[in-house]
The first five atom37 places (N, CA, C, CB, O) and aatype in JSON, in Angstrom:
{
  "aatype": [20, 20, 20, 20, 20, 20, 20, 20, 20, 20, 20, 20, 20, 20, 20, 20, 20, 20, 20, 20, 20, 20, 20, 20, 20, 20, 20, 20, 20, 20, 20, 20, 20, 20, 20, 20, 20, 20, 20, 20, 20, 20, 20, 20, 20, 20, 20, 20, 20, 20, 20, 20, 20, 20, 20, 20, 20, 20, 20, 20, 20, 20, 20, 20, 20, 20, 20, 20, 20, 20, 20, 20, 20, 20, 20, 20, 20, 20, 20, 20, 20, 20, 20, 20, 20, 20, 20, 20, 20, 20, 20, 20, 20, 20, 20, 20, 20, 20, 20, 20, 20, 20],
  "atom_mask": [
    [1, 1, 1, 1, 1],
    [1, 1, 1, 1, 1],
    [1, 1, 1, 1, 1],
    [1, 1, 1, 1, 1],
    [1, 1, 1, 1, 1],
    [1, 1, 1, 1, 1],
    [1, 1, 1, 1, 1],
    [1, 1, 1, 1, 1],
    [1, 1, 1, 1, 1],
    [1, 1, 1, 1, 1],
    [1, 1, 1, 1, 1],
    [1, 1, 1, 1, 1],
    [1, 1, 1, 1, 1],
    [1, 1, 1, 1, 1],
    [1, 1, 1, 1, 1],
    [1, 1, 1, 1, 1],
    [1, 1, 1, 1, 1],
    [1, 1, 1, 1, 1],
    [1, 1, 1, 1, 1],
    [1, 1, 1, 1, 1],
    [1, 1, 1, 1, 1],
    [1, 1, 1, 1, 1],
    [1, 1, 1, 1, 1],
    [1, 1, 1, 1, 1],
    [1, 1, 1, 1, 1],
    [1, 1, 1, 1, 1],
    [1, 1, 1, 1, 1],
    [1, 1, 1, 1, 1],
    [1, 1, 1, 1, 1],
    [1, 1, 1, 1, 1],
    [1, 1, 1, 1, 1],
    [1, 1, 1, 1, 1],
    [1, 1, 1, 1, 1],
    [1, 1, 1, 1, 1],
    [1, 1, 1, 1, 1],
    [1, 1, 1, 1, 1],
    [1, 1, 1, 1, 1],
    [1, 1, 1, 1, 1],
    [1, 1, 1, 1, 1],
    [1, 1, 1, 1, 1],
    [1, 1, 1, 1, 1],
    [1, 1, 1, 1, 1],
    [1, 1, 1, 1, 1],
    [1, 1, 1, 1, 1],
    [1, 1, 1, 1, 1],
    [1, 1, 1, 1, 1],
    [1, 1, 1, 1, 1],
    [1, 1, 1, 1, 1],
    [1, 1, 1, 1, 1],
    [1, 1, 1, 1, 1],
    [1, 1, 1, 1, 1],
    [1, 1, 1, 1, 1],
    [1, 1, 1, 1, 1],
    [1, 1, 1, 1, 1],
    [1, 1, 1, 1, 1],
    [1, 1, 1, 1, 1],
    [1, 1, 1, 1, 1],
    [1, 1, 1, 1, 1],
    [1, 1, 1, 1, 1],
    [1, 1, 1, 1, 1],
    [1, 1, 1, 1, 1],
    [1, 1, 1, 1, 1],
    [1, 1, 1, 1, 1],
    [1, 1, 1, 1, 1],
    [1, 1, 1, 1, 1],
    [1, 1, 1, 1, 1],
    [1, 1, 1, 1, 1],
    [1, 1, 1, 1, 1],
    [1, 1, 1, 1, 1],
    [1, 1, 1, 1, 1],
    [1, 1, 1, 1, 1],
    [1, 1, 1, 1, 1],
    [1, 1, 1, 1, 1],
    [1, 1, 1, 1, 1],
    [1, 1, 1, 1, 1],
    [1, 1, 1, 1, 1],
    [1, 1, 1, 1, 1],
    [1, 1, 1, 1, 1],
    [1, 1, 1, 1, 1],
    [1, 1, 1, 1, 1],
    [1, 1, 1, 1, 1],
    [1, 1, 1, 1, 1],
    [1, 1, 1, 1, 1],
    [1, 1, 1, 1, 1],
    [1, 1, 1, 1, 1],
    [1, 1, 1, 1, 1],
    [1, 1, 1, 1, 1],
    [1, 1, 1, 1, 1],
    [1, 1, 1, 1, 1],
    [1, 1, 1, 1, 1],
    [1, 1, 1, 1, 1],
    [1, 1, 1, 1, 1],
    [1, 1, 1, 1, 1],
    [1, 1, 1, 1, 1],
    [1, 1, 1, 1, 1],
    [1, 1, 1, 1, 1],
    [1, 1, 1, 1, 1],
    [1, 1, 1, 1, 1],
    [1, 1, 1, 1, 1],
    [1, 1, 1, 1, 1],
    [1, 1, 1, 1, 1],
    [1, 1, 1, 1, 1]
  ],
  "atom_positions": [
    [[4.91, -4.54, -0.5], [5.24, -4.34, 0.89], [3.94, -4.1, 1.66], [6.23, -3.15, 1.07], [3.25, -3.16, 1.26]],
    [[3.54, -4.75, 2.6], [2.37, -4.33, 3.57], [2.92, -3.28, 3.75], [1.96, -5.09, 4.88], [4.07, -2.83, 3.7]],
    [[1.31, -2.71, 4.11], [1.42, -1.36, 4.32], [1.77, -1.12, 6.09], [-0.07, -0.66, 3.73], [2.08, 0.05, 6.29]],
    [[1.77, -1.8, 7.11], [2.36, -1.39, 8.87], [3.46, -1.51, 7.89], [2.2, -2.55, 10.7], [3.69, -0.32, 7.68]],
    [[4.32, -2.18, 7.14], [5.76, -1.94, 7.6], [6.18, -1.28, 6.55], [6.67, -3.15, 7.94], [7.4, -1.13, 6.49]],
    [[5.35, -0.72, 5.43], [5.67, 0.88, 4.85], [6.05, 1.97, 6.24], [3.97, 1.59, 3.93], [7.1, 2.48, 6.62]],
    [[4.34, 2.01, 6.85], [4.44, 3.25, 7.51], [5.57, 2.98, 8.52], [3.06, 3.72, 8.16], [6.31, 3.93, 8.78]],
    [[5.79, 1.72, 9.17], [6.71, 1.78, 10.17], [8.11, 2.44, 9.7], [6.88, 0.39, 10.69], [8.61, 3.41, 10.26]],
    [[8.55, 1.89, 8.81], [9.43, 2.78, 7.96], [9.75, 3.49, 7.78], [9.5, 2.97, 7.39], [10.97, 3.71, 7.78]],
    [[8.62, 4.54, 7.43], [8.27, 5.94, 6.94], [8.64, 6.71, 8.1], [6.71, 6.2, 6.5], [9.48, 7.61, 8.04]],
    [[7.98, 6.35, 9.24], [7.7, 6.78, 10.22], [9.07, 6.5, 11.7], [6.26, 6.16, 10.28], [9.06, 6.53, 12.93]],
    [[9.68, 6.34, 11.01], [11.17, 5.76, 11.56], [12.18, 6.58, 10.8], [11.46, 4.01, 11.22], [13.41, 6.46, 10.88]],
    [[11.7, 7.19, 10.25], [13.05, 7.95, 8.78], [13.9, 6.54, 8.44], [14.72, 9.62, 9.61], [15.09, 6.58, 8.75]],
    [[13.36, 5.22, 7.8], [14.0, 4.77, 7.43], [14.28, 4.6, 5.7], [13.8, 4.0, 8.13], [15.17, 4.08, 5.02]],
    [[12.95, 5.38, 5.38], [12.82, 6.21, 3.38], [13.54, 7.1, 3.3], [11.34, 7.05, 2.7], [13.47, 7.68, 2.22]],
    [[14.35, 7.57, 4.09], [14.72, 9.04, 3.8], [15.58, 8.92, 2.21], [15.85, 9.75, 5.26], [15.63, 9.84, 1.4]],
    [[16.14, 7.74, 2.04], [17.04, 7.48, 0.39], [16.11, 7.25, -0.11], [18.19, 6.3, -0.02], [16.42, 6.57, -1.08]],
    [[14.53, 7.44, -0.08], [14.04, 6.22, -0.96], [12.84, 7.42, -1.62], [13.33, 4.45, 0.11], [12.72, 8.41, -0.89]],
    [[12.17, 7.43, -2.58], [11.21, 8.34, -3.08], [9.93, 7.74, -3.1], [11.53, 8.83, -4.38], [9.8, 6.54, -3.36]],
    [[9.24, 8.28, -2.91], [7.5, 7.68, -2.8], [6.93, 8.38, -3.94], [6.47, 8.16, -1.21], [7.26, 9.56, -4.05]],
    [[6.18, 7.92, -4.76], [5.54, 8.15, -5.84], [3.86, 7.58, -6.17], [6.49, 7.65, -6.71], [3.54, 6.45, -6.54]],
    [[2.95, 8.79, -5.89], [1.5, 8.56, -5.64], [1.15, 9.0, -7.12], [0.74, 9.51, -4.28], [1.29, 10.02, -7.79]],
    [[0.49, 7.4, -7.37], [-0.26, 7.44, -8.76], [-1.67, 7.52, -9.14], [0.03, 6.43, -9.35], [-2.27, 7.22, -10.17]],
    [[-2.15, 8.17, -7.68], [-3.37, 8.32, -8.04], [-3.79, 9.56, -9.01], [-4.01, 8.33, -6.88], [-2.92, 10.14, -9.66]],
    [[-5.34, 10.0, -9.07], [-5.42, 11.29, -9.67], [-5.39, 12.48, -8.66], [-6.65, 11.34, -10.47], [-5.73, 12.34, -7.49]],
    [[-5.01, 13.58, -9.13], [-5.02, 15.03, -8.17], [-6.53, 15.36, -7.56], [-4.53, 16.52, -9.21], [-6.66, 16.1, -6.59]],
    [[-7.44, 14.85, -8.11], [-8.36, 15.04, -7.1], [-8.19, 13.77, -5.62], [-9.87, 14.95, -7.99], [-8.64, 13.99, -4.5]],
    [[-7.63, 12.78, -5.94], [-7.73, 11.54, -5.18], [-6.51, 12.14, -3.85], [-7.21, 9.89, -6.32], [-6.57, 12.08, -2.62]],
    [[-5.38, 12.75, -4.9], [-3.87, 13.28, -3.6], [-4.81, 14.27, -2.99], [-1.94, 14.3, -4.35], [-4.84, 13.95, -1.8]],
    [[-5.49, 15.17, -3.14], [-6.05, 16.72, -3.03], [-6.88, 16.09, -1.39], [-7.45, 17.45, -4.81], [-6.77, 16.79, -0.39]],
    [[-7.51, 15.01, -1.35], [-8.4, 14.8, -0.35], [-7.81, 14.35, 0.95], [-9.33, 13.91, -0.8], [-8.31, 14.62, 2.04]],
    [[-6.21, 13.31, 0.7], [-5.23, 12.53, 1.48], [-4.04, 11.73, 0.78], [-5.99, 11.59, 2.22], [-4.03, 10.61, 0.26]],
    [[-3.06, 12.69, 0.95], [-1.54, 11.95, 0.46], [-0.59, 11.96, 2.1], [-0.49, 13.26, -1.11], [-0.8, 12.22, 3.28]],
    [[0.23, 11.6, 1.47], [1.36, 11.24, 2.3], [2.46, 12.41, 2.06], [1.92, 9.72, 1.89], [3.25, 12.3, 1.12]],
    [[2.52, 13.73, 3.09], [4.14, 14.37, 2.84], [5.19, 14.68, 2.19], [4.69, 14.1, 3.17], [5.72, 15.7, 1.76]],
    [[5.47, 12.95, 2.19], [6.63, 12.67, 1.76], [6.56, 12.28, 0.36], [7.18, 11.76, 2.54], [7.63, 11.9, -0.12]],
    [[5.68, 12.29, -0.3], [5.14, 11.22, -1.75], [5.45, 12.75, -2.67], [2.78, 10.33, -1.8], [5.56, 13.95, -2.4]],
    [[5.51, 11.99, -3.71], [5.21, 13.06, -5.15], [4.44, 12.57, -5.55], [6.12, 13.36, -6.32], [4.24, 11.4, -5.21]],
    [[3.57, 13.25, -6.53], [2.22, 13.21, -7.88], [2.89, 13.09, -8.68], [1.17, 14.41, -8.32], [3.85, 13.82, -8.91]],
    [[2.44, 11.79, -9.53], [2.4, 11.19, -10.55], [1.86, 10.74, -11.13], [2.74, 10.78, -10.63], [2.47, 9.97, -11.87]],
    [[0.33, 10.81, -11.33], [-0.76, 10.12, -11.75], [-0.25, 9.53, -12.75], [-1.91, 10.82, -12.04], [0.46, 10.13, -13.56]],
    [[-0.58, 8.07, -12.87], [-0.87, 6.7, -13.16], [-0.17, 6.66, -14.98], [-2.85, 6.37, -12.91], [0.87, 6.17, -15.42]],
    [[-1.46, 7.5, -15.74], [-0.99, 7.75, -17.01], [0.04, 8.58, -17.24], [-1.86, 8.13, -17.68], [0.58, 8.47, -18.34]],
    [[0.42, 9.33, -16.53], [2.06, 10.28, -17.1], [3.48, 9.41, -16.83], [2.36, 12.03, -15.94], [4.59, 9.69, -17.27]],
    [[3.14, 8.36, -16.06], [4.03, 7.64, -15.61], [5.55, 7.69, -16.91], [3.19, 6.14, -15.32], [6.71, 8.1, -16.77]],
    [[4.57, 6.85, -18.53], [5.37, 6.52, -19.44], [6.01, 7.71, -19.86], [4.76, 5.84, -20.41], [7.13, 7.64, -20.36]],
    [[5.44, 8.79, -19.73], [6.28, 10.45, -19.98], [6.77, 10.76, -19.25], [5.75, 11.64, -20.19], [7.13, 11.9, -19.56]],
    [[7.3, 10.38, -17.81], [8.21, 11.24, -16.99], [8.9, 9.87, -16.18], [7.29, 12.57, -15.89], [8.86, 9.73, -14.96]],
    [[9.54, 8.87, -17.17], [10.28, 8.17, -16.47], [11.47, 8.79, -16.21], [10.43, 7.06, -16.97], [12.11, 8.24, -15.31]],
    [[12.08, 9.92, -16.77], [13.06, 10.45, -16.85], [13.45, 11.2, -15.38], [12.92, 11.19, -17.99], [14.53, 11.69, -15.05]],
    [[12.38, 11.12, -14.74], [12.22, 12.09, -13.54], [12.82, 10.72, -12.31], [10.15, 12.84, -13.32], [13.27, 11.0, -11.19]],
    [[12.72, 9.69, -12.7], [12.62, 8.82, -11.36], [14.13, 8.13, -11.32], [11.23, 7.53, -11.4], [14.68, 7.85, -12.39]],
    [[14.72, 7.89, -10.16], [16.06, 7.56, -9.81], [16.07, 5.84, -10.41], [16.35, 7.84, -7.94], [15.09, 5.1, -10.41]],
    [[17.61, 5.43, -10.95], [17.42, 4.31, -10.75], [18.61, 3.9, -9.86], [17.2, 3.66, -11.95], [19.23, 2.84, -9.96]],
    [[18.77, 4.62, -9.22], [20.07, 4.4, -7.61], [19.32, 4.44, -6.47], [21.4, 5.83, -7.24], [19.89, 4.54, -5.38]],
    [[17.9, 4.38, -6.57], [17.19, 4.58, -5.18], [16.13, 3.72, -5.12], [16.65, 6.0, -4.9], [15.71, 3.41, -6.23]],
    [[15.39, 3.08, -3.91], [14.22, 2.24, -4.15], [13.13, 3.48, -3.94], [14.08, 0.79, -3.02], [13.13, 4.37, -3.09]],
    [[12.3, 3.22, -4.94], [10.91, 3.53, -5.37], [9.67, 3.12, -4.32], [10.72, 2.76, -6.72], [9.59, 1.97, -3.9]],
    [[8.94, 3.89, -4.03], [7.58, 3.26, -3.44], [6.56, 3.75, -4.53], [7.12, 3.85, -1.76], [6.68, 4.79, -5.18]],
    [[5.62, 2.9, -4.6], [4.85, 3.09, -5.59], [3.03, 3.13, -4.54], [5.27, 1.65, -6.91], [2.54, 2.06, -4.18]],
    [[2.49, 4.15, -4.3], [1.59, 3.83, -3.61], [0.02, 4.44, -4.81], [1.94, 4.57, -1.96], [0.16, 5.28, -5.7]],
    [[-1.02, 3.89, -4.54], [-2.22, 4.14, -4.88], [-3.14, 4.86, -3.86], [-2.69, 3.0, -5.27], [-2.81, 5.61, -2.94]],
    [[-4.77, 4.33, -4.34], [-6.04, 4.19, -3.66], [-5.54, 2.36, -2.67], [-7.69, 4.18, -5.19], [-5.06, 2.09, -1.57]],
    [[-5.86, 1.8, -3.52], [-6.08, 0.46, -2.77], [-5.17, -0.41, -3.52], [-7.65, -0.13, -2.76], [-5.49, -1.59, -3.64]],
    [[-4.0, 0.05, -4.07], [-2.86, -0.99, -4.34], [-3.14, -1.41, -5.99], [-2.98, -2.49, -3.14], [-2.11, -1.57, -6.65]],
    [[-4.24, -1.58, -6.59], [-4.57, -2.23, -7.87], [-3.56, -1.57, -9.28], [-6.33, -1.93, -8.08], [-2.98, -2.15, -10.2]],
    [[-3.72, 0.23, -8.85], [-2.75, 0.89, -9.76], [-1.45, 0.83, -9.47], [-2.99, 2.14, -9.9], [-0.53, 0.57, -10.24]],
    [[-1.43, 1.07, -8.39], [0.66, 0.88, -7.91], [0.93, -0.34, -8.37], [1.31, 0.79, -5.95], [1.72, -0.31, -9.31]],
    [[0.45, -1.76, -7.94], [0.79, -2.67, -8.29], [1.26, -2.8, -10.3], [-0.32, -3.41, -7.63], [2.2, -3.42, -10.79]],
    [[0.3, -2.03, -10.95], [0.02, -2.5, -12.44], [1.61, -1.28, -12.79], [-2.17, -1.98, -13.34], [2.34, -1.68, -13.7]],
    [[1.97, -0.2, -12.24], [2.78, 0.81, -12.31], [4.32, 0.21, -11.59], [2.0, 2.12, -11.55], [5.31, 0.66, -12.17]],
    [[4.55, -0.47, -10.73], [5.66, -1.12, -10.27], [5.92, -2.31, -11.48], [5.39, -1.69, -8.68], [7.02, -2.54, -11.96]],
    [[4.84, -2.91, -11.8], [4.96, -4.02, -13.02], [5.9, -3.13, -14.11], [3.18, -4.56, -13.8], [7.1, -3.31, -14.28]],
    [[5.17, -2.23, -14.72], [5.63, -1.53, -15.88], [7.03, -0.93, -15.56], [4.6, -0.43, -16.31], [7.75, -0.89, -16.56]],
    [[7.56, -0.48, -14.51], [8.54, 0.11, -14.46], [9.97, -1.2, -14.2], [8.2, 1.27, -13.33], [11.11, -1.21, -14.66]],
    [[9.55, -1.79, -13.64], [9.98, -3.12, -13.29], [10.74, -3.62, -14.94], [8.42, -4.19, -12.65], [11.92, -3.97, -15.05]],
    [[9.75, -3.53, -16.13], [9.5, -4.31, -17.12], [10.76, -3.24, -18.37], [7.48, -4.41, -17.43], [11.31, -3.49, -19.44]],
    [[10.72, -1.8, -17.23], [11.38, -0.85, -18.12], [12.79, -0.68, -17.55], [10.59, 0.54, -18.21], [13.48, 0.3, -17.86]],
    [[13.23, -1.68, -16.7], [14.41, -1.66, -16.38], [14.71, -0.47, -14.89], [15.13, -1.32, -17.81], [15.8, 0.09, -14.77]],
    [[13.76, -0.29, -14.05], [13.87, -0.18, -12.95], [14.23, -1.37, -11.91], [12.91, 0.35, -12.78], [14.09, -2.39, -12.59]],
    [[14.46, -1.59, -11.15], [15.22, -2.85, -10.09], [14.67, -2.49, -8.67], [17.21, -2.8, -10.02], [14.22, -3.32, -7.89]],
    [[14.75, -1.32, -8.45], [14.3, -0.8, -6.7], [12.66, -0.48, -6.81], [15.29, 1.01, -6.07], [12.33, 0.62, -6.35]],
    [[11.86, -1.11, -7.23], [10.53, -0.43, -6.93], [9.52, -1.79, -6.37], [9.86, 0.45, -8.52], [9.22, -2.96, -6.64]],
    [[9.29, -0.75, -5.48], [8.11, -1.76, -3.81], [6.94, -0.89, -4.01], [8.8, -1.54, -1.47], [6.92, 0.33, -3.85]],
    [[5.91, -1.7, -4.38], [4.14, -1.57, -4.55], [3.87, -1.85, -3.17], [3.21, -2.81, -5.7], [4.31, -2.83, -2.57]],
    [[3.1, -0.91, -2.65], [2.51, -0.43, -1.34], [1.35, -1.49, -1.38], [2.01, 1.32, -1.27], [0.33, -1.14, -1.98]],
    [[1.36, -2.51, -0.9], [-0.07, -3.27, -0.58], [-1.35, -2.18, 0.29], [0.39, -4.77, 0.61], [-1.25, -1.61, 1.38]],
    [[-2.49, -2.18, -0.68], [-3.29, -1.94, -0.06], [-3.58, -0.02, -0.08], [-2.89, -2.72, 1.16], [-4.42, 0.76, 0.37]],
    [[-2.35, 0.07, -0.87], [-2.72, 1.41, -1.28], [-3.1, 2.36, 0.35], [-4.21, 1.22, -2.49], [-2.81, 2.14, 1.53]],
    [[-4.0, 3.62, -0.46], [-3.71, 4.93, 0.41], [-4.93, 4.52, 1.37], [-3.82, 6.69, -0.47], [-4.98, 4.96, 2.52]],
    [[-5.85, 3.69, 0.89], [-7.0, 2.77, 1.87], [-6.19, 2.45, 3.31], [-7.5, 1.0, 0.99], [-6.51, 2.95, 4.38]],
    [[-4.89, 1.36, 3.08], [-5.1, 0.7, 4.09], [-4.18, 1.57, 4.93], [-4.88, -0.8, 3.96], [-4.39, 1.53, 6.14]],
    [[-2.87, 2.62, 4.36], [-2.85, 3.5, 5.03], [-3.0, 4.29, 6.23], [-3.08, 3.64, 4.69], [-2.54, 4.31, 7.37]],
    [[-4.09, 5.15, 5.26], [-5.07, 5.67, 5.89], [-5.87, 5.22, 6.98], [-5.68, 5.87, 5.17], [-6.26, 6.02, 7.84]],
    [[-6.25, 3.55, 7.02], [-7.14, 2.8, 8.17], [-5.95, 2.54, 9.74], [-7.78, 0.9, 7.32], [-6.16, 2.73, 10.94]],
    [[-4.68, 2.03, 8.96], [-3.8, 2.75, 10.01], [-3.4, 3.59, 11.05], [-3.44, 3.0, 9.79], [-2.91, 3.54, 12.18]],
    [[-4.06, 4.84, 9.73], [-3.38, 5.99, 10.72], [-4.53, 6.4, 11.44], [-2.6, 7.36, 9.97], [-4.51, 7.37, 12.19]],
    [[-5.28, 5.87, 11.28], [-7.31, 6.33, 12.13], [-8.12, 7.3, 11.34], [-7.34, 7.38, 13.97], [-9.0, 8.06, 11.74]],
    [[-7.47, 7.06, 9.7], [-8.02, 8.28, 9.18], [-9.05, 7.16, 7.77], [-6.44, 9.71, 8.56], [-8.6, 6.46, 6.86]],
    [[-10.39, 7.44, 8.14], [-11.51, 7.09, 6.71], [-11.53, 7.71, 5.53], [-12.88, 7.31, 6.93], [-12.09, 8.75, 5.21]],
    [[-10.64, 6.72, 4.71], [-10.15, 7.03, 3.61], [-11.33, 6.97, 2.55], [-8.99, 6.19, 3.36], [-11.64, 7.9, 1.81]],
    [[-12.04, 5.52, 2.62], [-13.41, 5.98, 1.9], [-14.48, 4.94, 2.41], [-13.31, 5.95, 0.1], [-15.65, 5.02, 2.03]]
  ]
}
């Protein structure tokens, strides 16, 4: 999903069913996340599938899309159906919202 029509979304309460899931590392959320997102860094993913809905669509966001993308694959592959990889990650975001992400 480009990221304007994530945030437009977001920013519309039109996620309110939907869960956001940031796979970066806790130093990476610690500097700029999103509210609405949970921590999940990248590698715990395969240990806490148990945690994630499969009645709801998924957002899968990063840094710059490379990990969400490889993490929507895998979950995809594990019999999830609702999960949308954030193009462009917490970068393009962030350039969005007027905030220098890096």
């Amino acid at each position: 999903m480009y990221p304007n029509k994530f945030l437009e979304a977001l920013d519309q309460q039109k996620l309110k069913d939907s869960i956001i899931i940031d796979v970066r590392e806790l130093h990476e959320w610690e500097f700029y996340h999103l509210e609405e997102a949970q921590l999940i860094p990248m590698q715990q993913i395969p240990h806490r599938m148990g945690e994630l809905p499969d009645d709801r669509d998924i957002y899968i966001v990063c840094a710059h899309g490379v990990r969400s993308y490889r993490v929507a694959e895998y979950l995809l592959a594990n019999g999830f159906e609702r999960v949308i990889n954030v193009d462009g990650g917490m970068a393009a975001v962030a350039m969005l919202r007027g905030f220098q992400y890096d």
